[in-house]
C-alpha positions, 0 to 999 in steps of 0.5 A: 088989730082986730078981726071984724066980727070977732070980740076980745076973748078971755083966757077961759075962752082961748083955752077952751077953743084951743082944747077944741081945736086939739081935740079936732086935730085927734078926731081928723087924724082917725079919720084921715086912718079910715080914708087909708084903710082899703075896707071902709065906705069912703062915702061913710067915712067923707059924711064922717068928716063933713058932720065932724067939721060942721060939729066942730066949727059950731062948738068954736063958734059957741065959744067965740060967739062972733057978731057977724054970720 
């Protein structure tokens, strides 16, 4: 079964957006530490995460290329 508006991935690609996501995994746990700890601007640390998320999803998305918006 296919995804709509996704393409079949190579290998390369796979393994590329899996190290993306791991790396994400480590960035929202530091961030998630910043929420917790009493002397930060949660504003700052919620625009953090924000453009971190944006960053992320579009660095995947330059990977997966996918055909739909």
């Amino acid at each position: 079964m296919e995804i709509k508006g996704y393409r079949e991935l190579s290998v390369n690609e796979i393994e590329l957006i899996n190290e993306g996501k791991k790396l994400s995994e480590e960035v929202g746990a530091f961030i998630a530490l910043l929420h917790k700890k009493e002397n930060t601007d949660k504003r700052w640390v919620s625009i953090a995460q924000t453009d971190l998320q944006k960053g992320f999803m579009a660095a995947i998305r330059s990977i997966a290329k996918p055909t739909t918006f």
